[in-house]
N, C-alpha and C positions, 0 to 999 in steps of 0.2 A: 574484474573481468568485464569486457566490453561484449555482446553482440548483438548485431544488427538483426532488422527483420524488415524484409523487403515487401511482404505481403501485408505488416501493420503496421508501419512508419511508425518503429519501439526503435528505441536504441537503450538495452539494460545495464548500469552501471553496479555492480555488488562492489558493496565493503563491509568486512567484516566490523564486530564491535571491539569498542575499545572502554574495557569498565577501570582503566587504572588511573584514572582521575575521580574524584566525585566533585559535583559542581551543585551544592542543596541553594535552590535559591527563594527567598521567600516566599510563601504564600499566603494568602487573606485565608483569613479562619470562615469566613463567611462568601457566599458566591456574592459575583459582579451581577446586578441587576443589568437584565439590557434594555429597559424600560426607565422608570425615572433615576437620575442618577442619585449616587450616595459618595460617599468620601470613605474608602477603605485604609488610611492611612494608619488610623486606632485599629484594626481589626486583624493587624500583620502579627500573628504568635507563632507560625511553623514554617520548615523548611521544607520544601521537594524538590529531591534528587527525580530528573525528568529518567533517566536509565532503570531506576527504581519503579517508577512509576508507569513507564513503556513499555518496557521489553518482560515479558512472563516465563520465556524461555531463552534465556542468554545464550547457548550452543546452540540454538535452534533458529537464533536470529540474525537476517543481516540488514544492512539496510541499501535501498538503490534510486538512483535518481534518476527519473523521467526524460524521456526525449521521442517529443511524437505526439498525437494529439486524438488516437484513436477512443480515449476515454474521459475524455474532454465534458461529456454533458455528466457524468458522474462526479464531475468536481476533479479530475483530476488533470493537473495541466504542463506542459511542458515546463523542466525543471524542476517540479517536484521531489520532494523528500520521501521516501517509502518505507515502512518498518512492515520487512516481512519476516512472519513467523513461519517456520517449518514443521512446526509440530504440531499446529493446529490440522482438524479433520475438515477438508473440503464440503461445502453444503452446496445446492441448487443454489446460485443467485448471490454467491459469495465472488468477491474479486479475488482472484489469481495471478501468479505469476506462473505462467505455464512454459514447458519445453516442447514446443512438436518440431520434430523434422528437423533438427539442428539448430532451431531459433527460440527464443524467447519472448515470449510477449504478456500482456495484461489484459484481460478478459474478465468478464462478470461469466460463469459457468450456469450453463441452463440445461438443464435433464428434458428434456420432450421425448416424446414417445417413440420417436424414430432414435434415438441416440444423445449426445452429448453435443454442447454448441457451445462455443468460446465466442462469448455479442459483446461488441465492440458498444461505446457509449458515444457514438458519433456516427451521424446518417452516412456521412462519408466511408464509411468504412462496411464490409459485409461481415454476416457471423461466419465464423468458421464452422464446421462440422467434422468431429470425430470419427476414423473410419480403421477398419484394424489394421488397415495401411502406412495409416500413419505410426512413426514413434512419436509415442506423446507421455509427457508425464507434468501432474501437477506441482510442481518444483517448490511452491510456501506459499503462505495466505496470506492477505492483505490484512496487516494488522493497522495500522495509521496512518496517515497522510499528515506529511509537514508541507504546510505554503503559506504563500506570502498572502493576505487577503487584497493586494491588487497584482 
């Protein structure tokens, strides 16, 4: 499912999961230091399946890829990878994928005293504000972020 949002330059990609492969690939028994380097090639004793290790609610999970640049100072950037949970409970300050008004978008959700606000993580963009006007529903939760580190 593709749609667009004309007010947060989102474009949301959903696909469901697929658990009928498993793919365990190895892990260091020990963490990678990011300070002086080591040699983990002796330290390789287990397997992780990343689906195992990601997803906490498999019917509740899908995943979607990024297009748009409203949350950009949050680390998230166009093209990215999304694992959204649905069965997780929304907090103040948690990233969403929200539905309002027939669109889609990603927002960090802020409770202030006047009501609910969908803030965008780029000056470029304005927060939204909830109004009973609107349809709005909080659609699943930011559970991970896949990206490329350049």
């Amino acid at each position: 499912m593709s749609v667009s949002s004309q007010n947060s330059t989102f474009l949301l990609s959903i696909y469901s999961l697929d658990f009928s492969t498993e793919l365990a690939l190895p892990l260091a028994a020990s963490p990678i230091s990011a300070g002086i380097a080591s040699s983990t090639e002796d330290y390789i004793e287990m397997a992780l399946d990343l689906n195992r290790e990601l997803i906490k609610h498999p019917a509740a999970t899908f995943y979607a890829r990024v297009k748009g640049s409203s949350m950009i100072d949050a680390g998230i950037a166009d093209g990215d990878l999304l694992i959204i949970d649905k069965a997780l409970e929304p907090k103040d300050g948690d990233i969403a994928v929200c539905f309002i008004d027939g669109e889609f978008t990603l927002k960090r959700l802020a409770l202030k005293e006047d009501g609910l606000y969908l803030m965008p993580a780029n000056a470029e963009f304005k927060p939204i504000r909830i109004t009973e006007e609107n349809d709005f529903l909080v659609w699943g939760m930011l559970a991970y972020i896949v990206h490329k580190p350049r």
